[in-house]
N, C-alpha and C positions, 0 to 999 in steps of 0.2 A: 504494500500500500504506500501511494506517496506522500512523504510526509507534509504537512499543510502550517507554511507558516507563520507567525503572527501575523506579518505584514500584511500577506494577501487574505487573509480571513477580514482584517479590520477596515480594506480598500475593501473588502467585496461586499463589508455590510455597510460601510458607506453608500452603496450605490448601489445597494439592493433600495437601502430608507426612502434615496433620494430618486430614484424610479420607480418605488411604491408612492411618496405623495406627488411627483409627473402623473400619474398615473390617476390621479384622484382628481387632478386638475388644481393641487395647494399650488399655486407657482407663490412663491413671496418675491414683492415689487414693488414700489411707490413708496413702500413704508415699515418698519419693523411690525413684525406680527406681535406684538406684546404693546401693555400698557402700562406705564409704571405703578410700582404699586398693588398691579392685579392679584398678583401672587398672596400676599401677607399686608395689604394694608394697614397702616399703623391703625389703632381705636381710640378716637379721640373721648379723651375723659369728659364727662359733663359734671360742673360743678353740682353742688347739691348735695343733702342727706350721704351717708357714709355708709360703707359696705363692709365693713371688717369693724370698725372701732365701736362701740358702744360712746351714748353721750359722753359719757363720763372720764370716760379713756380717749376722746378727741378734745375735749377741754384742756386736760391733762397735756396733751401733745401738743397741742398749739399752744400752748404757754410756752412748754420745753423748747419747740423751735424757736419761737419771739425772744429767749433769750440766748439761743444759740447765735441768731442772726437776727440783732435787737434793729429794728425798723430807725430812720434817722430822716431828716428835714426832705431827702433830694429821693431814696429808695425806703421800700415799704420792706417789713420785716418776714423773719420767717412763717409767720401766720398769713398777713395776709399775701404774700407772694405764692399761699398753696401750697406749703411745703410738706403740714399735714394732710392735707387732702393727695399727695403725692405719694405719702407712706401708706395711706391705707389704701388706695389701689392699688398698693403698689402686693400688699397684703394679704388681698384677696384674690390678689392673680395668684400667675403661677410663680413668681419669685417668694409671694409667702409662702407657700405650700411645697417649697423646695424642686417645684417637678424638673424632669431630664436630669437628675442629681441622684446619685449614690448614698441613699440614708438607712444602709444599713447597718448593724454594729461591724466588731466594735467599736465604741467611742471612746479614746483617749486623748488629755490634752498635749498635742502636738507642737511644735514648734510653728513660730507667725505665719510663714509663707504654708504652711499644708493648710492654711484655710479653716474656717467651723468642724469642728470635731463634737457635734453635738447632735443628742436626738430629738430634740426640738427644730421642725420647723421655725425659719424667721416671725409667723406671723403667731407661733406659740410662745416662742421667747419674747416677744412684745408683751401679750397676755399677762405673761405671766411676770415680768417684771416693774409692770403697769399696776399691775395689785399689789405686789411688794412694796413698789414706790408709795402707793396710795396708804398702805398701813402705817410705813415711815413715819409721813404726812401728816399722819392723823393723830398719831401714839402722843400723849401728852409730854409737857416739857422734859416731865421728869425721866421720861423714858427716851427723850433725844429726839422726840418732835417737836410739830409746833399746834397739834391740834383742829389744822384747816388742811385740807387738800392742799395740792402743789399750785393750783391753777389761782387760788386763795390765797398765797401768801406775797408778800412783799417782791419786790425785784431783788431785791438785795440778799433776802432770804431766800429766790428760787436761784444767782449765781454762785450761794454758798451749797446748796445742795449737789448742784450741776459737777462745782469742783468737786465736793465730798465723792458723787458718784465717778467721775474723773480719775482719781485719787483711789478710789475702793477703800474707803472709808467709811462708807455703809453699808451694811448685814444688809441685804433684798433678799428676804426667804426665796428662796426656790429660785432663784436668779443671780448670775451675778452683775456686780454692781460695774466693775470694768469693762466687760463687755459687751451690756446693754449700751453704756454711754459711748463706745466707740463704733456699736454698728450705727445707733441713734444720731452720730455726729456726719456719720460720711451718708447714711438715708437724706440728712435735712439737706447737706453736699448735692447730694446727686439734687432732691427733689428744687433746691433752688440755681441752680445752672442749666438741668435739663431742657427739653424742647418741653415747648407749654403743652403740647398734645397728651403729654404724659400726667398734666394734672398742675404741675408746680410753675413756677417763673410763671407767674401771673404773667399777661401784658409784656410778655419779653423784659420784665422789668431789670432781671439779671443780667441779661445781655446788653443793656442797655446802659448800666452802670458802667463795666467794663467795655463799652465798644466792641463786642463781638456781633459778627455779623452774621449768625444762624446757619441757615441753609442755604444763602445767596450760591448761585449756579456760578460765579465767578466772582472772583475779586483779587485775583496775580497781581494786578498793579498798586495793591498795599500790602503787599507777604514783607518786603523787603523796605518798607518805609517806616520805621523802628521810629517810636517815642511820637507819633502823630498819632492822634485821634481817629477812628474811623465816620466819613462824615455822613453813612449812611444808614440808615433805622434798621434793623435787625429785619429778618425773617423767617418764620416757622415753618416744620414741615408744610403745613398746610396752609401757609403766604402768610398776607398781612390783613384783617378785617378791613384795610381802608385801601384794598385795590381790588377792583368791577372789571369781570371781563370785560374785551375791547372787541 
């Protein structure tokens, strides 16, 4: 028998494909057969009601971000830029639920770069550190609180918490306290730099501070113009609310 090799087997399905759709009358011409997007459209988050957080547990978060990324005269803070509302979509997708992820034992604590070594889903270690924090919170002086929820208390009293937790300086039953504050730190990260499609940077408001210019299809001619301001308005996946087809 002759033997058959790579090359001509992967020419001859070449050009079997490509005489099956001649054949069918597919000729492609004029235009790419594809749409952008078709495939896996981004899903644009709609403000409103929460799908993961409980009231109480979105109060909570939106304070924690407002003093992550305390709001100032010219940009709006971690709350209203949707930084909350970014984590708990973010929560109820598939990034809370760990999917396409290997969450089976065992779990040991591993060194920084091997990543979460936990059997907690992200959007159960939220949970549950949520309620920790919230007992903290609540436990009277004597016991190292202050009595009121987190979302209740002082600024001043919610940036010494923040360090405490920072620092793992506070017991969170069933949670820890350093590692809640450092996925917590780089969620409010992501959810205020990201594309607003995803829920957060309100209003491009993020991009906007920094002059980053989104998803602009070009802009080569400011890569290399270093310490200049960009002088044009951001845009998101899904453009700009204030441009009308033409």
């Amino acid at each position: 028998m002759a033997r058959i090799r790579r090359r001509d087997l992967l020419t001859g399905s070449a050009a079997f494909l490509v005489s099956g759709r001649m054949a069918r009358g597919e000729v492609i011409s004029g235009k790419l057969p594809w749409q952008p997007d078709a495939g896996s459209p981004p899903h644009t988050i709609q403000p409103g009601g929460w799908k993961y957080f409980t009231r109480a547990e979105a109060a909570t978060v939106e304070a924690l971000v407002d003093r992550i990324i305390p709001p100032d005269p010219e940009t709006p803070g971690g709350k209203d830029a949707g930084c909350a509302v970014f984590i708990d979509r973010q929560l109820a997708g598939g990034y809370g639920h760990s999917e396409g992820l290997y969450n089976e034992g065992p779990f040991h604590d591993g060194a920084e770069q091997q990543g979460p070594q936990s059997a907690k889903t992200p959007a159960e270690m939220y949970r549950a550190a949520l309620a920790a924090l919230d007992r903290f919170c609540r436990a009277p002086p004597a016991n190292g609180g202050s009595g009121k929820p987190f979302a209740e208390l002082s600024p001043e009293l919610q940036d010494a918490v923040l360090h405490d937790l920072e620092d793992g300086k506070i017991n969170l039953e069933g949670a820890d306290a350093k590692k809640f504050f450092k996925q917590l730190l780089k969620d409010t990260q992501q959810g205020f730099f990201a594309d607003p499609v995803y829920g957060g940077n309100r209003n491009m408001c993020a991009w906007k501070m920094i002059g980053f210019p989104g998803a602009r299809y070009d802009y080569r001619d400011w890569v290399g113009r270093h310490n200049e301001r960009y002088p044009h308005p951001p845009v998101s996946i899904t453009g700009r609310p204030d441009w009308t087809p033409s």
